[in-house]
C-alpha positions as CSV (number, residue, x, y, z in Angstrom):
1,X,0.0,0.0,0.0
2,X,2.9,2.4,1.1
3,X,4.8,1.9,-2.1
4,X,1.6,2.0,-4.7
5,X,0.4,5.4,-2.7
6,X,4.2,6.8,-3.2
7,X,4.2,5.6,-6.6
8,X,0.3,7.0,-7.6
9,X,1.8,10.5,-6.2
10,X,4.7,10.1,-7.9
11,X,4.5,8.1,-11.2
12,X,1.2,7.3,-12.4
13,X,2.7,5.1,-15.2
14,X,5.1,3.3,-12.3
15,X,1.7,2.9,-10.8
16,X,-0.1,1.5,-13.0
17,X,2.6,-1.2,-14.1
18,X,2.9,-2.2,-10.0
19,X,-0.7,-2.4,-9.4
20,X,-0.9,-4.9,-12.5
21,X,2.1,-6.6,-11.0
22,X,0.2,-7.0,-7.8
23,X,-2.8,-8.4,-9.6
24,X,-0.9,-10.9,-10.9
25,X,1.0,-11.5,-7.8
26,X,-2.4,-12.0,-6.3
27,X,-3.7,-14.0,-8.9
28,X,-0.5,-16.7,-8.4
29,X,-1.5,-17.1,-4.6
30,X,-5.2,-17.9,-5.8
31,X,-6.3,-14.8,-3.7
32,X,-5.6,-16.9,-1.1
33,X,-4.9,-15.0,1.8
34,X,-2.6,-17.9,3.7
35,X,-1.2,-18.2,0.5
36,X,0.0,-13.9,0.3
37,X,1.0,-14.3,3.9
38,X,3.4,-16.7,3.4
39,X,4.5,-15.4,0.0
40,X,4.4,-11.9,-0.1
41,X,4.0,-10.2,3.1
42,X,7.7,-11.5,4.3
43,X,8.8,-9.5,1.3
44,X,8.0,-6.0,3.3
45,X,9.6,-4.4,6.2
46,X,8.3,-6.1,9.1
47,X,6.4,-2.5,10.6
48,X,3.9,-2.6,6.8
49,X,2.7,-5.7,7.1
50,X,-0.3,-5.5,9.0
51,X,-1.4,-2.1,6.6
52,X,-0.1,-4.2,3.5
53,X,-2.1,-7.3,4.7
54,X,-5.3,-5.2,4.7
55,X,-4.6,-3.5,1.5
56,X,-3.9,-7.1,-0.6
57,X,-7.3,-8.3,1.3
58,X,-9.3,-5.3,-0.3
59,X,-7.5,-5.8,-3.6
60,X,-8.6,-9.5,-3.4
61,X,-11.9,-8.7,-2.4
62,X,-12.3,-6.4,-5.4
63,X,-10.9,-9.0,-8.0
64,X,-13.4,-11.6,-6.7
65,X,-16.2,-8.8,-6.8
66,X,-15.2,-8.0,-10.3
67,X,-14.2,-11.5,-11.4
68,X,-10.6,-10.6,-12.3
69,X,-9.2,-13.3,-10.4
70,X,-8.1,-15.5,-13.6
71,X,-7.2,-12.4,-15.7
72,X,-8.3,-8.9,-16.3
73,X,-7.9,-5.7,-14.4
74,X,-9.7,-3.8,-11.7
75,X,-11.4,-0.8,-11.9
76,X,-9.4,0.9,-10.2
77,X,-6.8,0.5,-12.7
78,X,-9.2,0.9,-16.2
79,X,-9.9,3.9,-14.4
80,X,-6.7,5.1,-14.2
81,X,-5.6,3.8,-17.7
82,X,-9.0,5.8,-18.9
83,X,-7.9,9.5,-17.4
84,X,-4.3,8.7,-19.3
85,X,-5.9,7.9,-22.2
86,X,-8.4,10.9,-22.0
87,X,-5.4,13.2,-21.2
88,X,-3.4,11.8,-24.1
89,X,-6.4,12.9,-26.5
90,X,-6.9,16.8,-24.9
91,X,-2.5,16.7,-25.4
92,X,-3.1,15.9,-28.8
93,X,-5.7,18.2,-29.7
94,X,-4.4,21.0,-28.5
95,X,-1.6,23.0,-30.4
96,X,0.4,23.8,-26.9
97,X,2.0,20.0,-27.0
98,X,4.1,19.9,-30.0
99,X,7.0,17.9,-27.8
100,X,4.2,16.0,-26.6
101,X,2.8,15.4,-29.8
102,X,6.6,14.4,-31.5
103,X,6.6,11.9,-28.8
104,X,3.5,10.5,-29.9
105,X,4.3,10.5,-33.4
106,X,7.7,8.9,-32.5
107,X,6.1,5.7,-31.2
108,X,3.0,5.4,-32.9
109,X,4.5,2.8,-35.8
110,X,6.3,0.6,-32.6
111,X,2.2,1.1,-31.0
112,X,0.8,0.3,-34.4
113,X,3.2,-2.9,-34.9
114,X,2.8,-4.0,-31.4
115,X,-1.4,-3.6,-32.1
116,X,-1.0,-5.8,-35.0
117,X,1.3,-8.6,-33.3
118,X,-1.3,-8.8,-30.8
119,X,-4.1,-9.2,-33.3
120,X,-5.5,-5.9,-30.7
121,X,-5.6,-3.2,-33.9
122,X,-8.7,-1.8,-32.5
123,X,-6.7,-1.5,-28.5
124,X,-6.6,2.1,-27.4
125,X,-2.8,3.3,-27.7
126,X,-2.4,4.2,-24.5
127,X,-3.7,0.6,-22.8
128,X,-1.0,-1.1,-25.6
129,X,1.7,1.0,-24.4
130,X,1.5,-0.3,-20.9
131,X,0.8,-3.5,-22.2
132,X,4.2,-3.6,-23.9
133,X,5.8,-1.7,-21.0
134,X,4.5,-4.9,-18.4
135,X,5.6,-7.6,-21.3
136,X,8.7,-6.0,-21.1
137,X,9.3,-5.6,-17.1
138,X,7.9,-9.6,-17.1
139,X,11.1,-10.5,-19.7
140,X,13.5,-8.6,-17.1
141,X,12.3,-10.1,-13.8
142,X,12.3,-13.6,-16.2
143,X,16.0,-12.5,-17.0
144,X,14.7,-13.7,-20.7
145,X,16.5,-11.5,-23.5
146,X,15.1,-8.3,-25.2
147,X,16.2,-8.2,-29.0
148,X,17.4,-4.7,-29.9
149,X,15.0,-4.2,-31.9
150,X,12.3,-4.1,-29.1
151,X,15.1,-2.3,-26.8
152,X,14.6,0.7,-29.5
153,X,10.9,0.7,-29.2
154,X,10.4,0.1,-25.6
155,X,12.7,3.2,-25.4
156,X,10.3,5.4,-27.6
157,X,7.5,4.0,-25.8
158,X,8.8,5.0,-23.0
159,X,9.7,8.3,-23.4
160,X,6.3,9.0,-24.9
161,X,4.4,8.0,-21.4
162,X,6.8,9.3,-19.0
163,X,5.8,12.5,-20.7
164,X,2.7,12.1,-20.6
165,X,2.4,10.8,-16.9
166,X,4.7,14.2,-16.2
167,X,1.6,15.6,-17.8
168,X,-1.0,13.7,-15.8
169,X,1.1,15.0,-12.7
170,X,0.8,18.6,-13.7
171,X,-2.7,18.0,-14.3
172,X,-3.2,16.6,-10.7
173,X,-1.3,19.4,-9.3
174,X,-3.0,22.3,-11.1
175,X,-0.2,23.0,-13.2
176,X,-1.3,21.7,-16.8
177,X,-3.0,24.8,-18.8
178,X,-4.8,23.5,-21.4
179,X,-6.9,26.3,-22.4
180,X,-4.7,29.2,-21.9
């Protein structure tokens, strides 16, 4: 809970990536709460785990409630995913982005080729972004190899949504003028 409430605050992109990681951390202990205390609680400092115990018993409540307990993703994070994706289009739209908007232009044939791979050509952008950005962060904690080809992507992918979750920061802070 600690490090997903630094990490919405901070980095809503890191964000969203660790609470998909903690879905599917959840999903591999059957939402099975013996199962996440002997699995995954001993992976916090000692003083979080009672507040990190309750947090990952909501979060499992929630994916039985909304039957993402084989796959999926909560509300929560469509929601989350939905505001980036919302944000993206106002960026777009509006003449005041043109970094923003190179960025996008940058990655959109790695987004359109990733779409197409995954037979998703109708996916939003934004949700195959991450999508690639978690396949990717699966392949390093697999220690499995990244061909360079992907490396170049992955690194226009990513420069295009860390700007725009600086944006989504600025928005959440007040910062972002849109209409000025």
């Amino acid at each position: 809970m600690k490090a997903a409430a630094k990490l919405r605050k901070e980095n809503i992109a890191e964000y969203l990536l660790y609470m998909w990681q903690m879905e599917d951390l959840l999903r591999a202990c059957r939402c099975d709460m013996k199962v996440v205390k002997s699995q995954l609680l001993p992976n916090f400092p000692e003083a979080d785990r009672k507040e990190e115990e309750q947090w990952m018993q909501e979060l499992c409540d929630m994916m039985h409630r909304e039957a993402v307990t084989e796959h999926g993703h909560l509300q929560i994070n469509k929601n989350v995913l939905q505001e980036l994706t919302e944000l993206h289009n106002v960026l777009l739209a509006s003449p005041k982005f043109p970094y923003y908007s190179a960025a996008y232009y940058n990655a959109l044939p790695f987004i359109v080729e990733l779409r197409a791979k995954a037979g998703a050509e109708a996916a939003p952008e934004i949700d195959t972004c991450f999508q690639a950005l978690y396949g990717e962060l699966m392949l390093k904690l697999k220690k499995q190899p990244v061909s360079e080809g992907t490396q170049e992507a992955m690194q226009t992918i990513k420069r295009f949504i860390a700007m725009l979750a600086a944006y989504y920061a600025d928005e959440k802070e007040g910062k972002l003028k849109i209409d000025e």
